[in-house]
N, C-alpha and C positions, 0 to 999 in steps of 0.2 A: 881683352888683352891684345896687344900687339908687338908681333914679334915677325923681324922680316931677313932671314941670310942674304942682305945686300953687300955686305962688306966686303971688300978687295978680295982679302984670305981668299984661299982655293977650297970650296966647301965640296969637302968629298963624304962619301956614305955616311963615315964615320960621325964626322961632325953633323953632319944633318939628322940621323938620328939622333945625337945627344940631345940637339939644338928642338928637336920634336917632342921627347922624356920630358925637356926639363919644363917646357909650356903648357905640357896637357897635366902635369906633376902638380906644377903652379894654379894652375885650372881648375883640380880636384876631380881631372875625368878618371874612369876605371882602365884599369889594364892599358898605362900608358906608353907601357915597351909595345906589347903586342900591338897598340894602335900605331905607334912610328912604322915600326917592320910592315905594317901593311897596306901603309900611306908608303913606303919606299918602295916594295917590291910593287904596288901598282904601275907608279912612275916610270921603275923600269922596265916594268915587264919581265919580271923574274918569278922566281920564287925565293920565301922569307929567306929559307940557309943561305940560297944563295950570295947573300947583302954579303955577309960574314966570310965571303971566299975571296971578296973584293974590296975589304972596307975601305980602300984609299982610291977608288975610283972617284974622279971629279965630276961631278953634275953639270952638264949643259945650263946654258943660259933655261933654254925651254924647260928644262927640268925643274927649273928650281922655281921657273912662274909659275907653273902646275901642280907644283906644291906648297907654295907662298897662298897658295888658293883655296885648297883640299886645308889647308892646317886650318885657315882660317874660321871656313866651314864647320870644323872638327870643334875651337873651339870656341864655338857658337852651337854648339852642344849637336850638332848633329849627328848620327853614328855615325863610325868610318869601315863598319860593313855597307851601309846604303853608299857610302862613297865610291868606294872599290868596286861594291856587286857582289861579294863576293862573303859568308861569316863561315868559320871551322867547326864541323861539330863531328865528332867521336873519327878526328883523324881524316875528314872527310873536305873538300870544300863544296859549300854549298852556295846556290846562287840567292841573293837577295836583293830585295826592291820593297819599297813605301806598302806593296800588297799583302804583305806578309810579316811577319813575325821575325826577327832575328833571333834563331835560334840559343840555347842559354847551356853552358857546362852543367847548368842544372838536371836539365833533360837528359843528358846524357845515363841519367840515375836509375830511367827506364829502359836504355840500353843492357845497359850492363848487367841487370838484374835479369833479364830475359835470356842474353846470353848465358849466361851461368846459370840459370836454369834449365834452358835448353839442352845446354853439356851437359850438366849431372842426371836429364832424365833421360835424353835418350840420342846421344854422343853431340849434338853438337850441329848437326850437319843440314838441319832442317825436314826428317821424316817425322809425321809425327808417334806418341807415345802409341802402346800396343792398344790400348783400350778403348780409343778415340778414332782407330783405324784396324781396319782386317786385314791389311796389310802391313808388314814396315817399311815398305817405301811409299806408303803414302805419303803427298806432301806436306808439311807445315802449315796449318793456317793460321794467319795473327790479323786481326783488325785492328788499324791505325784512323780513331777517331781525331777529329780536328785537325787534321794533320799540318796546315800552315804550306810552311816550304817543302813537305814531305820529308824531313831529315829522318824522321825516327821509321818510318817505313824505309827510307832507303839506306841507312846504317843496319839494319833489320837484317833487310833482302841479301846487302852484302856481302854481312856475316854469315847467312847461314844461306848459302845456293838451293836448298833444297824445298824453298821455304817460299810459301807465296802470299802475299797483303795483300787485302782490301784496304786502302787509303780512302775518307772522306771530307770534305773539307762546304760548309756552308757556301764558302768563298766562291766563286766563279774566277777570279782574281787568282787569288790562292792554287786553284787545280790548274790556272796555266805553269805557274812556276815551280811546283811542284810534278809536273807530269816532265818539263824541262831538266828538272833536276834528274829526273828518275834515267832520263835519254842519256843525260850527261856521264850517270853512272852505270850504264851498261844494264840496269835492273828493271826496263820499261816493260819486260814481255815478263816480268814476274810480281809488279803492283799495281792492282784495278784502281783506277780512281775512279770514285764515283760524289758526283755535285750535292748535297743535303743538308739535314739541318740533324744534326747531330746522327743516331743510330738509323735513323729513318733511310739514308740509301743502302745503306748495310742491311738493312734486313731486305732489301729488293736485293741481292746479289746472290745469283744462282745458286751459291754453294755457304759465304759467309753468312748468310741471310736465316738459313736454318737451323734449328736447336741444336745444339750438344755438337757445332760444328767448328768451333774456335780453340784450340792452343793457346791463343795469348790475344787479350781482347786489352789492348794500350789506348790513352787516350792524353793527350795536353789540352785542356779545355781553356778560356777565358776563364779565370779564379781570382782576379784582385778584388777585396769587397770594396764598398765605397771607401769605408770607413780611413782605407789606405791610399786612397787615391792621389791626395793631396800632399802626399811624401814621396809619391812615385819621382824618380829623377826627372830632371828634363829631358834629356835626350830619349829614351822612352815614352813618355807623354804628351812631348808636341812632334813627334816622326813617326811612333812606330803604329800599326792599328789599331782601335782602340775596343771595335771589337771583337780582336784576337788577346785581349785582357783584362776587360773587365768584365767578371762574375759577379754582378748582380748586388743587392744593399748587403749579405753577408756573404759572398764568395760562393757563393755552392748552387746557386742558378742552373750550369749546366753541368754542375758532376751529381748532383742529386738524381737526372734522369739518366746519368749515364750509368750511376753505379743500381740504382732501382732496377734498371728493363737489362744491362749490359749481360750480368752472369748465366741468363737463360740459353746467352747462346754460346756456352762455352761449354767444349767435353769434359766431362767426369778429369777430375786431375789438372783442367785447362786454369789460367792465373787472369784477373782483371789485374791493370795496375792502371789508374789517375794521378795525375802530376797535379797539387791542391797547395794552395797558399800555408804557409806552416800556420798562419793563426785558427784553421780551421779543424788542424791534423785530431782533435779530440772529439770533432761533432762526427769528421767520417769516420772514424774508425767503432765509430759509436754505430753506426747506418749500417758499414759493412760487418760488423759484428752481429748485428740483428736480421742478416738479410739470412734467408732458408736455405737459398741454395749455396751460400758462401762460406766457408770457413779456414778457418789461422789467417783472420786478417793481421795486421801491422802494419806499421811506419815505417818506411826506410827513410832515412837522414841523406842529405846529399852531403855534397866535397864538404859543404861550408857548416856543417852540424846540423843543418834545418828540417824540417821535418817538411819531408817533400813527395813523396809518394805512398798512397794506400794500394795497398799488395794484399789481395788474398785470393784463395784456389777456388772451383768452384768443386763441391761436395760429391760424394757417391751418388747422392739419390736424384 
């Protein structure tokens, strides 16, 4: 498609965003408000609200080449988080590059759940439960498997100050911009990153490393089976890593070792939760139903109804 604001008119915010809706709309790309708003506020160096404080500001000549450029980009399916640098996740901005994973509303799903757990067991604040610690102010411990860009270790750390992750990531790639991210948000002296291939540096971490020592053991694994590969959009499939998404001929390549070996290291009362492709949600729940030390597995559904996370505690014994 091509689409260029050269015309005379004075193309202020206003119009330039519409002029952005209506070609990524025409396109078929996703969340095409939210991608103008952040093709604008890069341009200007603002932030999104800000657009909406000034909608009749008129764009420089330079302005409107650099995003005559960025749209074009955009639609030729490229993300326009990889454009910016920049994708939101749970209220947060996070940084992103070709190295990692652009974070998804999906994941958020393991946010929130751990939140709300956190608060009803034991206020909220990152100590952990009484039985898991001889003290109450001991701290929170949560292991953040595959972590990517580290979003869900550092929306985690945020939420709860009291609370310390181990982050792992295979990536070497990945633990630059994720340990970046963590500086960014003030949370670097509260998330260990350590380089591996799944549970494997985690179990070398002085403290996460040992049995009945985890609060909340989170993971977002590669989980697309093949079988869905060839439906995957483009802009995912030819940008983003491939493998930080693809799980193997049925999806479960790397949530089967994690949900197997994972719950041994979680205290009495502590929660696994993997983030698993919905076409799987009946084999894991089957796995973690069958696992000894795990039980009241379940599904949670994300925003979009999908069956997107296995949740279950791990046992008394």
């Amino acid at each position: 498609m091509s689409a260029s604001p050269t015309e005379p008119a004075t193309w202020t915010t206003r119009k330039l965003l519409q002029w952005m809706r209506d070609a990524f709309t025409k396109k078929g790309l996703d969340a095409p408000g939210l991608s103008s708003e952040l093709l604008m506020a890069h341009i200007i160096g603002c932030e999104r609200l800000k657009l909406y404080l000034d909608v009749d500001r008129p764009a420089s000549d330079e302005e409107r080449a650099k995003l005559r450029e960025l749209v074009a980009r955009a639609l030729n399916h490229e993300p326009v988080q990889y454009l910016v640098g920049t994708a939101w996740f749970f209220g947060l901005p996070i940084s992103v590059d070709k190295r990692v994973l652009i974070p998804r509303p999906s994941t958020e799903t393991i946010v929130e759940h751990v939140l709300q757990h956190a608060r009803a067991s034991h206020g909220g604040h990152g100590a952990a439960p009484a039985e898991s610690a001889p003290t109450p102010s001991t701290p929170m411990l949560i292991a953040d498997v595959c972590t990517g860009s580290g979003c869900i270790a550092i929306a985690l750390a945020k939420r709860l100050p009291g609370a310390r992750v181990a982050a792992t990531d295979i990536s070497a790639d990945a633990m630059d911009v994720a340990r970046a991210n963590a500086e960014r948000h003030g949370v670097a002296d509260r998330v260990d990153f350590a380089q591996g291939d799944l549970l494997a540096p985690l179990l070398a971490h002085p403290v996460a490393g040992k049995k009945n020592s985890l609060n909340y053991l989170v993971a977002n694994p590669p989980y697309i089976p093949d079988h869905e590969w060839d439906s995957v959009e483009p802009n995912v499939k030819d940008h983003e890593p491939h493998g930080a998404l693809r799980g193997g001929a049925d999806g479960m390549t790397f949530v089967r070792p994690i949900l197997a070996d994972g719950p041994a290291l979680l205290a009495p009362g502590g929660q696994i939760l993997i983030e698993i492709a919905a076409c799987t949600g009946p084999e894991v729940l089957t796995l973690a139903r069958a696992h000894p030390l795990l039980a009241d597995a379940r599904i949670i559904h994300d925003h979009d109804g999908l069956a997107r996370v296995v949740v279950a505690t791990r046992s008394e014994q």
